[in-house]
C-alpha positions as CSV (number, residue, x, y, z in Angstrom):
1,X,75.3,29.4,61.9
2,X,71.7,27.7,61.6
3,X,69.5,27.2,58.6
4,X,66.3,29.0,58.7
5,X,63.5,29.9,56.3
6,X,63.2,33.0,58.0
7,X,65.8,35.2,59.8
8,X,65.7,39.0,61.3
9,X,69.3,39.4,60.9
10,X,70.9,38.1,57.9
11,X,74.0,36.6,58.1
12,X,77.5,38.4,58.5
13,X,78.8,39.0,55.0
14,X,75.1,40.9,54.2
15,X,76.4,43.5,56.8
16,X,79.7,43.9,55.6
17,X,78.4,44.5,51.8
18,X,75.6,47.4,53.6
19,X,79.1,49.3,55.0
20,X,81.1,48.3,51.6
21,X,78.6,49.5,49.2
22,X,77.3,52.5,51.3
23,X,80.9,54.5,50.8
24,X,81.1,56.2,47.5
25,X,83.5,54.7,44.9
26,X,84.0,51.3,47.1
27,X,84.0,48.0,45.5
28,X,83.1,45.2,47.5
29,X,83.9,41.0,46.5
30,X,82.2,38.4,48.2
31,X,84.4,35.5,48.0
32,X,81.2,32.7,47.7
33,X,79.7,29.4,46.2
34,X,76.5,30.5,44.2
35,X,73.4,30.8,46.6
36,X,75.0,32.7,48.4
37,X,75.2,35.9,45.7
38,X,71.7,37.1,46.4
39,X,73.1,41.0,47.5
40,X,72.7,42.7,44.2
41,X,68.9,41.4,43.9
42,X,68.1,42.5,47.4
43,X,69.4,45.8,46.9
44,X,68.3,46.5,43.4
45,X,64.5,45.5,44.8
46,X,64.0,46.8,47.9
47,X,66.2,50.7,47.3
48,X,64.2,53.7,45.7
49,X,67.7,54.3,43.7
50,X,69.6,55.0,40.5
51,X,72.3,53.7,40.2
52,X,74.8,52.1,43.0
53,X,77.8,49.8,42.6
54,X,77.1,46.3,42.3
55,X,79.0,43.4,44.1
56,X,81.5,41.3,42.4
57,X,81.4,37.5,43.4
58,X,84.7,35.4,42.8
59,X,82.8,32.2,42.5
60,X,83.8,29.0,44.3
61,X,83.3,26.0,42.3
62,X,84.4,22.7,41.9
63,X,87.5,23.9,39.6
64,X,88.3,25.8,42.7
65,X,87.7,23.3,44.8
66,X,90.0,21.4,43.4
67,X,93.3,24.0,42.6
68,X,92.5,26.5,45.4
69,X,90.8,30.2,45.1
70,X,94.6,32.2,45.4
71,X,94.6,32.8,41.9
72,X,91.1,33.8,41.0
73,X,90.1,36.0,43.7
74,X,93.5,38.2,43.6
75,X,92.6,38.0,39.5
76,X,89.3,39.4,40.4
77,X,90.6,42.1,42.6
78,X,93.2,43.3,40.3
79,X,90.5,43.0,37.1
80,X,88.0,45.2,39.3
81,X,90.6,47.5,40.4
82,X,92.0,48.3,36.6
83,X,88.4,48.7,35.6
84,X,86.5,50.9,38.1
85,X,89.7,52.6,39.7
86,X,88.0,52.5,43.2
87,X,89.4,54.2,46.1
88,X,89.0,50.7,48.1
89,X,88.5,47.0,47.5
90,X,86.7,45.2,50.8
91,X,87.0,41.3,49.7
92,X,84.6,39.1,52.1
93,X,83.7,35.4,52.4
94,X,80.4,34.0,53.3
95,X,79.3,31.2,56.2
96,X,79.8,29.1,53.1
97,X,82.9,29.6,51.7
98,X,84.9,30.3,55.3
99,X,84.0,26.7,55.7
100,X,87.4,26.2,53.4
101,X,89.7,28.1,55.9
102,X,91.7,29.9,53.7
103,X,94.3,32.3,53.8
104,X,92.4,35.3,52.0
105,X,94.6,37.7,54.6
106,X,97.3,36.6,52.0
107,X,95.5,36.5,49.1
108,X,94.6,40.5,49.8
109,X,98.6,41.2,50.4
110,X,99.1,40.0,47.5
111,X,96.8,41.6,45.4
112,X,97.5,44.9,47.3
113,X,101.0,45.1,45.4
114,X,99.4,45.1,42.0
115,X,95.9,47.3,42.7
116,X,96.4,51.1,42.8
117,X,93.5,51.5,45.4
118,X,93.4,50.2,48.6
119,X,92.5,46.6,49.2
120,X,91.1,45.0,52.8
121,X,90.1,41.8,54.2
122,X,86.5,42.2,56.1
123,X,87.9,41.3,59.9
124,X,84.5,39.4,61.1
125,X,83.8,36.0,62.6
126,X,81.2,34.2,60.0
127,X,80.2,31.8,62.7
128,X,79.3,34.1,65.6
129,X,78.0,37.5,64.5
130,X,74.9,38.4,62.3
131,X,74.4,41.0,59.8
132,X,74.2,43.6,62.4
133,X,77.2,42.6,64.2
134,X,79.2,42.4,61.0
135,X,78.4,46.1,59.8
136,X,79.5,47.4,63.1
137,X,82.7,46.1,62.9
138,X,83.3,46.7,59.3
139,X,82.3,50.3,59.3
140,X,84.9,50.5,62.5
141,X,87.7,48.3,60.7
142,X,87.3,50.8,57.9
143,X,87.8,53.9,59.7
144,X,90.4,52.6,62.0
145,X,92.3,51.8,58.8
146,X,92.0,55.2,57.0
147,X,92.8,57.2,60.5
148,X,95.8,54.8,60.8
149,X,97.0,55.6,57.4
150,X,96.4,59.3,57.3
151,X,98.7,59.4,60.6
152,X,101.4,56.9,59.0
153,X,101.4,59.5,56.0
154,X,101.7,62.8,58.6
155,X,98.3,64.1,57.1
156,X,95.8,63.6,60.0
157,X,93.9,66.6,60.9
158,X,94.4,68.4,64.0
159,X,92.5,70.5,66.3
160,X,88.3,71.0,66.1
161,X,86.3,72.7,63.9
162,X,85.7,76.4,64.6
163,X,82.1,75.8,65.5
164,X,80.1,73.0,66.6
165,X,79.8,70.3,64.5
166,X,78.8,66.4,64.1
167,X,79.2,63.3,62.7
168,X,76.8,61.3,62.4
169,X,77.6,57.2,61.7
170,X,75.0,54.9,61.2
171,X,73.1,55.9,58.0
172,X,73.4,52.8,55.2
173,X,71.9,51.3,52.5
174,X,69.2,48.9,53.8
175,X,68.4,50.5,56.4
176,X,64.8,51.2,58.0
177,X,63.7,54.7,56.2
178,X,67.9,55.5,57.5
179,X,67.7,58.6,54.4
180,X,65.0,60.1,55.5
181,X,66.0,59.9,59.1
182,X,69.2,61.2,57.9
183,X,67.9,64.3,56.2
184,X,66.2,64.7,59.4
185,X,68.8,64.7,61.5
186,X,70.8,67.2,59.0
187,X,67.4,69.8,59.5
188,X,67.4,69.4,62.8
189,X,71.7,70.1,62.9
190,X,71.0,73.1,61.3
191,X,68.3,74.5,63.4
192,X,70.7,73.5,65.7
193,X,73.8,75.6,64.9
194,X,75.7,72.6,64.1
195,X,77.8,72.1,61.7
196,X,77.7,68.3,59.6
197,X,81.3,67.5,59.4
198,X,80.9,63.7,57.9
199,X,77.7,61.4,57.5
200,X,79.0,57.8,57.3
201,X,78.4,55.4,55.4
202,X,76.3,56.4,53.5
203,X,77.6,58.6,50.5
204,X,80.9,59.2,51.7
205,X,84.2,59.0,50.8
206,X,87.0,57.2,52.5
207,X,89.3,59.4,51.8
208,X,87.5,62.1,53.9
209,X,87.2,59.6,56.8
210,X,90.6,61.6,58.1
211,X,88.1,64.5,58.8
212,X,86.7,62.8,61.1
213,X,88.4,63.5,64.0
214,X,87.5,67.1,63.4
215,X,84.2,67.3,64.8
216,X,82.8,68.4,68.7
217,X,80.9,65.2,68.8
218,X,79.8,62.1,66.9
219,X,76.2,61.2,67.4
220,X,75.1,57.6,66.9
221,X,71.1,57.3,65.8
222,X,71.2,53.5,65.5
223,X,72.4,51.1,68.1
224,X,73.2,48.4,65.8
225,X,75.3,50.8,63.4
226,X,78.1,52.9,64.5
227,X,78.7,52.6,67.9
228,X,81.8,50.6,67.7
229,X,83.2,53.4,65.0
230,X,82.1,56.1,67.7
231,X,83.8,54.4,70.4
232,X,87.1,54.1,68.5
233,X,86.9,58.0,68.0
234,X,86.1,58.9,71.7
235,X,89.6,56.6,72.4
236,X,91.5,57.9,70.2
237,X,90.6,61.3,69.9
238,X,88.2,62.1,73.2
239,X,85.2,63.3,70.9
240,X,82.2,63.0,73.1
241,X,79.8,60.3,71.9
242,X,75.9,61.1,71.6
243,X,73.6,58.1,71.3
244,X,70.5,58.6,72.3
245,X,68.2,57.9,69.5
246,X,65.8,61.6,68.9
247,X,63.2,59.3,68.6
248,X,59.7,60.3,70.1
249,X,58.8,63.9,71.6
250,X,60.6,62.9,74.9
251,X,63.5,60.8,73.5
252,X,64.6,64.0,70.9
253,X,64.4,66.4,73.8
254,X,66.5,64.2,75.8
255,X,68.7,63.9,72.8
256,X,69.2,67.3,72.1
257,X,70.0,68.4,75.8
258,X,72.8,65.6,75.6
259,X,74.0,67.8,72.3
260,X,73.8,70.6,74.3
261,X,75.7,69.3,77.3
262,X,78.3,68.1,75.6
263,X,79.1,71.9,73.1
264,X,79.0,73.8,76.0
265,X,81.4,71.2,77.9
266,X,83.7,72.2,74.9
267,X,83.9,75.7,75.4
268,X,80.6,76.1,74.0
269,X,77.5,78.6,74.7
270,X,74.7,77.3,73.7
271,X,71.1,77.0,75.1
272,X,68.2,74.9,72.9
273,X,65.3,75.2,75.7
274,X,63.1,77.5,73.8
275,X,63.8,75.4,71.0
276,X,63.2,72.3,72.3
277,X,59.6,74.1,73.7
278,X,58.9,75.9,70.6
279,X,58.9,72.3,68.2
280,X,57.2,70.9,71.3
281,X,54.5,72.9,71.0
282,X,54.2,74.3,67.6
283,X,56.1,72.0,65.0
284,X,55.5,68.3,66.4
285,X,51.8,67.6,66.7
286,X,52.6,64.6,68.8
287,X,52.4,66.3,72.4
288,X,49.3,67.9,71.0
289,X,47.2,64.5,69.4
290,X,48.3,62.6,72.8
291,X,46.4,64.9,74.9
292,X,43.5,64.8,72.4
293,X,39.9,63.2,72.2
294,X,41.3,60.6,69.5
295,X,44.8,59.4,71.2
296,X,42.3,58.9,74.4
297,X,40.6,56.1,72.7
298,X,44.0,54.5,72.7
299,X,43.9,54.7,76.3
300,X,44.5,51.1,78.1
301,X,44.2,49.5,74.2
302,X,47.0,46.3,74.4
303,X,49.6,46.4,72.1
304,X,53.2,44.4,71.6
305,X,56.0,45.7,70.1
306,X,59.1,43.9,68.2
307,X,62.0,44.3,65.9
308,X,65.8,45.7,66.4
309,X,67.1,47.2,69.8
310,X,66.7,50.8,68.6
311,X,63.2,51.1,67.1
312,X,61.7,48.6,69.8
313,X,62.5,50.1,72.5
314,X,62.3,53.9,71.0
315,X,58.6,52.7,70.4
316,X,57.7,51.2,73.2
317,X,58.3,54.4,75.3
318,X,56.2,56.0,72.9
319,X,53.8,53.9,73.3
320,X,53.3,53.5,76.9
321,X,55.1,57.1,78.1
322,X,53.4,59.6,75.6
323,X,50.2,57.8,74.3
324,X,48.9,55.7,77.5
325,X,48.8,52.5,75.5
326,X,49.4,49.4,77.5
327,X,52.4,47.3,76.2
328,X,52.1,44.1,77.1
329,X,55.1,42.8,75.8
330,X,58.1,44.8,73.8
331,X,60.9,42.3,72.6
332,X,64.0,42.4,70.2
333,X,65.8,39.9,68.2
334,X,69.5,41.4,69.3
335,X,70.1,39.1,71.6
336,X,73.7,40.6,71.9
337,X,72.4,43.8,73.3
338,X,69.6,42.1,75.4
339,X,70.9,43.9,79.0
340,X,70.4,47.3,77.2
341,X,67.2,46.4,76.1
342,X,65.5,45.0,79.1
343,X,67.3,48.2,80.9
344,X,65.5,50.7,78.5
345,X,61.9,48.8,78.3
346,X,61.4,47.3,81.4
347,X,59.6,49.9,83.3
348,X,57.1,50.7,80.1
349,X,56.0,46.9,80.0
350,X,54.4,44.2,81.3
351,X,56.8,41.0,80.5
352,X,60.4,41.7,77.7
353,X,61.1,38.9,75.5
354,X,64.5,38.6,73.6
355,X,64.4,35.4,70.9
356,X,65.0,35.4,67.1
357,X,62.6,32.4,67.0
358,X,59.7,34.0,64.5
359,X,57.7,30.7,65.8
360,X,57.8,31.7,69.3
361,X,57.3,35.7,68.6
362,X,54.0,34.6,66.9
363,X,52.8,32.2,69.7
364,X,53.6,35.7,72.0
365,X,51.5,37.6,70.0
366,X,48.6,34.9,69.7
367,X,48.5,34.4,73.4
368,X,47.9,37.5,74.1
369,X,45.9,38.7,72.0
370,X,47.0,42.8,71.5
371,X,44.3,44.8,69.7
372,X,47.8,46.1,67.7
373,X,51.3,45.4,66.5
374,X,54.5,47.5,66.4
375,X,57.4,44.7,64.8
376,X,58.8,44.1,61.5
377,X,57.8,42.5,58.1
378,X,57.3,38.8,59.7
379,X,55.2,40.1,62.7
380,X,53.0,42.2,60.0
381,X,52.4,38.4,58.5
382,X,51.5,37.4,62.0
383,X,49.1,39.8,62.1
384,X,47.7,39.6,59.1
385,X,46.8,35.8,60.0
386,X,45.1,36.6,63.6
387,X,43.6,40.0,62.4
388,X,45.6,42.1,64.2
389,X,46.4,45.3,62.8
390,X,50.3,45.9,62.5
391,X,52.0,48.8,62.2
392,X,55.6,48.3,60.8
393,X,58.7,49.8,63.0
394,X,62.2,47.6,61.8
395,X,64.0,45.7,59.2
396,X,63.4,43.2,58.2
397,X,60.7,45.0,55.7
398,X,59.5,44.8,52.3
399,X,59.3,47.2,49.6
400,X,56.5,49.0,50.7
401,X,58.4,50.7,53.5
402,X,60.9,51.8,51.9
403,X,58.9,54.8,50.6
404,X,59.5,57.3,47.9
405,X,58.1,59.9,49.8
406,X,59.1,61.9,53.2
407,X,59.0,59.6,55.9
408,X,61.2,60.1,59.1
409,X,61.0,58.4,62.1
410,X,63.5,60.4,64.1
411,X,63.4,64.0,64.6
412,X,60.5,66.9,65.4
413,X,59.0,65.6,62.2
414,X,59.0,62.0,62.4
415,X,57.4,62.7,66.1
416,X,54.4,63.0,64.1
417,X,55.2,60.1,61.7
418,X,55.0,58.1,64.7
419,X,51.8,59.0,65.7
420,X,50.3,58.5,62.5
421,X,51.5,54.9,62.5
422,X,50.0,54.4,66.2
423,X,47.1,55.9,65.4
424,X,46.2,54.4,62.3
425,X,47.6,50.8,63.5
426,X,44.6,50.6,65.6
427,X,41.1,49.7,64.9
428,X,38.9,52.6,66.7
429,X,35.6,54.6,66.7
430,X,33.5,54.4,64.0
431,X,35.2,51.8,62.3
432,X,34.6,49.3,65.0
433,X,31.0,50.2,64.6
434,X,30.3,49.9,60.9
435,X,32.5,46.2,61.0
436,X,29.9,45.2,63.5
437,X,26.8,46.7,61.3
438,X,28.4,44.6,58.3
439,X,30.2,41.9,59.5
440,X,33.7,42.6,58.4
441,X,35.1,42.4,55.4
442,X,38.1,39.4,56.2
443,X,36.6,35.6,55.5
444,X,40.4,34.3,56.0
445,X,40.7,31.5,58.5
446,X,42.8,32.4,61.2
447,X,44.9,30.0,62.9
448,X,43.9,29.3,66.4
449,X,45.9,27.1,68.8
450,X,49.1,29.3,67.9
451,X,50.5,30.8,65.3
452,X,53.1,28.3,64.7
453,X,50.6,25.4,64.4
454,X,47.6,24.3,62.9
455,X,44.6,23.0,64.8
456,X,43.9,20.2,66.0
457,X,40.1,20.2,66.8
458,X,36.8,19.6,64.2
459,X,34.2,21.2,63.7
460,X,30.8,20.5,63.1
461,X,28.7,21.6,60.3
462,X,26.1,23.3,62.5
463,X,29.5,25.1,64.5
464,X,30.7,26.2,61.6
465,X,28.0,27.8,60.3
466,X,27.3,29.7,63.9
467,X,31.1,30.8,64.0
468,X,30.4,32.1,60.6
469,X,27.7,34.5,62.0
470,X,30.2,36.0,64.2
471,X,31.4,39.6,62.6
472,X,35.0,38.8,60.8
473,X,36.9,41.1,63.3
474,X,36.1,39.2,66.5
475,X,35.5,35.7,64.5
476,X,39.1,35.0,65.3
477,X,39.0,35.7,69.1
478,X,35.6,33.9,69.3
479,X,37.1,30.8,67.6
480,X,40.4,30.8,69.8
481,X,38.8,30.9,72.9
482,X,36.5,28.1,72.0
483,X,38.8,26.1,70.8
484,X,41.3,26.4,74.5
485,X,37.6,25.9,76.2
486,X,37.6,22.5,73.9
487,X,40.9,21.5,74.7
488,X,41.0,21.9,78.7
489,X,38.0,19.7,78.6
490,X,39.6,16.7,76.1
491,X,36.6,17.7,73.9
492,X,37.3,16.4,70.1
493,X,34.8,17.9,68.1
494,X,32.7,21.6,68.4
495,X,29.6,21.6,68.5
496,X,26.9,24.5,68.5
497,X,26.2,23.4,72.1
498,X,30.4,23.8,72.9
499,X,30.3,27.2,71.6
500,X,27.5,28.4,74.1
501,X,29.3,26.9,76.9
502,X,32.4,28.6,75.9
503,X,31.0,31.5,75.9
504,X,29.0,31.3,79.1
505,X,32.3,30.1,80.8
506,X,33.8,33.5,79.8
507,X,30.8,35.2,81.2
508,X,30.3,36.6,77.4
């Protein structure tokens, strides 16, 4: 637990409430000083929805402080449970209030003999998983406990559906565009043959969580999401696990052979070659636009990529396997799944960095100057600060990406999503031309030493005035690599005379 003014995974109670509030008629209590009660804003801002369930915090205070929380969170549980009748009741602390150490185990059994639904402690470790870790292993505690029950009460499900079908786990509230890959990933089911036994979280129930068991195989989009739930399954039940995120023209194809493998290895027949070559060709445009005159512009252009395990990597095969662009540097923020991550990227890049130090990611970015970025919200500010173009990939986002209209990343369709994105993340063509005829259009300063600190070198009047000459879409560069000229010499203050000798030194 650290304090930060900015963090890419939020702490562990934020994922349970994702899981909690993604089931249908499941009311979740955060058991929390105020502060730390910020859920129901985040939600209500950043999803394009309705209506949803909100939160309920049992508030620690100093009258708790001082007589214990027993009696005011099971009060809260029962009050909830009389009022909204929900099928479940997830009560959670927070970093905060597990500082306290107490017995909420207890405090469930005890309001458990009073609520009609069912009531459950969130199992997680405050102190050593993040947000991601935490909705893992909530969404597995919660189907574990409604397999466990169904077989206690003799009415578990047995046997497989009579054709092929699928769950998929992974799709919650919060998520990066996880609906609209979601209704993907039902489409391309269909086209499939296959059968959508469950989706989970998002929208079910937890009294159909008992069906699970009932489908050929569980597919797993997300890596941060669902595996641990997939995993349990494949233990207890042997159904085959699929996670290989469709993700890119070569990533669904290699997806959908690993569906097919795994039917016919059922007692399936099923063959999805000529489907597989038909989207290829016909319905994506992707394999189409990289073989193009515009994606060979791209060719050789530098570009990083960072954000979760699933979309950085999924992206930075796009990037370097399918449109020839040279990735520098591809990174993620999950340092728990850093060996899968350097396994998957490391052929596709120069150099892999794993940190969830923003500071450092923007230092990365500055040294090396790409001409674009593929990361999440804060990397879009880093951007935006050097004049680098960013094109947005993973939570952390803002509102913007979570879009009211059709936007897949996974799938035949979100193929092409991705290539829009790359495409128009890049400053090309034409446009480099008419920002050179007209200067630019950006007179922000950019910060130059690194993007972490400001700098420490003056300039001149006369300097300034010749920097400002420069078009705004190099000025940036320009004033960077005068300034690390400056500094390797101990020279204190730029002069006009400095910035031709930069420049000479650069053999500009």
């Amino acid at each position: 637990m650290k304090l930060a003014y900015w963090m890419y995974a939020g702490p562990a109670h934020i994922g349970t409430l994702r899981i909690a509030t993604s089931f249908k008629n499941v009311h979740a209590i955060m058991h929390a000083p105020l502060g730390d009660d910020y859920f129901n804003v985040m939600r209500s801002m950043l999803e394009r929805e309705r209506n949803f369930t909100p939160v309920t915090t049992s508030i620690v205070d100093r009258h708790v402080l001082a007589r214990g929380s027993q009696e005011r969170v099971i009060d809260n549980i029962t009050r909830k449970d009389k009022e909204e009748h929900p099928d479940l009741i997830v009560l959670t602390p927070t970093c905060t209030s597990s500082i306290l150490q107490e017995d909420l185990g207890n405090f469930v059994e005890r309001a458990q003999l009073d609520a009609k639904g069912d009531v459950m402690l969130a199992d997680v470790n405050h102190y050593r998983v993040n947000e991601l870790q935490a909705a893992d292993r909530t969404l597995h505690q919660i189907v574990q406990y409604y397999i466990e029950k169904a077989r206690k009460q003799g009415n578990l499900p047995e046997g497989k559906t009579e054709k092929p079908s699928v769950n998929i786990i992974g799709i919650t509230t919060l998520g990066f565009h996880n609906q609209h890959d979601c209704t993907e990933l039902k489409r391309l089911m269909a086209d499939l043959g296959i059968e959508v036994n469950e989706v989970i979280p998002e929208g079910a129930s937890v009294l159909n969580l008992k069906n699970l068991p009932k489908a050929w195989f569980n597919l797993v989009p997300y890596r941060e999401i669902g595996l641990m739930a997939a995993k349990y399954l494949e233990q207890e039940f042997g159904t085959p696990c699929v996670d290989i995120t469709p993700m890119g023209v070569v990533e669904t194809a290699r997806c959908i052979r690993k569906i097919q493998q795994v039917i016919n290895e059922q007692g399936g027949d099923v063959d999805y070659e000529d489907f597989i070559n038909e989207q290829t060709l016909h319905v994506s445009q992707a394999a189409w636009f990289s073989r193009s005159i515009d994606c060979q512009n791209l060719t050789g252009k530098k570009a990083v990529v960072f954000g979760d395990s699933t979309h950085a990597a999924a992206m930075t095969k796009i990037l370097a396997r399918e449109m020839g662009i040279h990735v520098v540097w591809a990174g993620t923020y999950c340092k728990y799944d850093a060996d899968w991550f350097r396994e998957q990227v490391g052929e596709y890049c120069d150099e892999v960095i794993v940190s969830e130090d923003h500071g450092l990611i923007g230092d990365a970015i500055a040294r090396v100057e790409p001409s674009a970025i593929f990361g999440t919200q804060m990397e879009r500010h880093v951007g935006k600060r050097l004049d680098i173009p960013c094109g947005v990939i993973a939570a952390p986002i803002h509102i913007q990406n979570f879009p009211i209209g059709y936007k897949p990343f996974m799938g035949y369709e979100g193929t092409n999503q991705c290539v829009d994105l790359v495409y128009n993340s890049f400053t090309l063509g034409m446009e480099d031309h008419l920002l050179e005829i007209f200067g630019g259009h950006d007179t922000k300063e950019v910060i130059t030493k690194g993007i972490s600190a400001d700098s420490d070198l003056g300039w001149t009047k006369e300097g300034q005035a010749e920097l400002n000459k420069i078009p705004g879409f190099v000025r940036g560069k320009v004033k960077r690599n005068t300034e690390k000229f400056a500094r390797e010499r101990n020279i204190a203050q730029i002069t006009v005379e400095v910035m031709y000798a930069a420049k000479e030194s650069v053999g500009a």
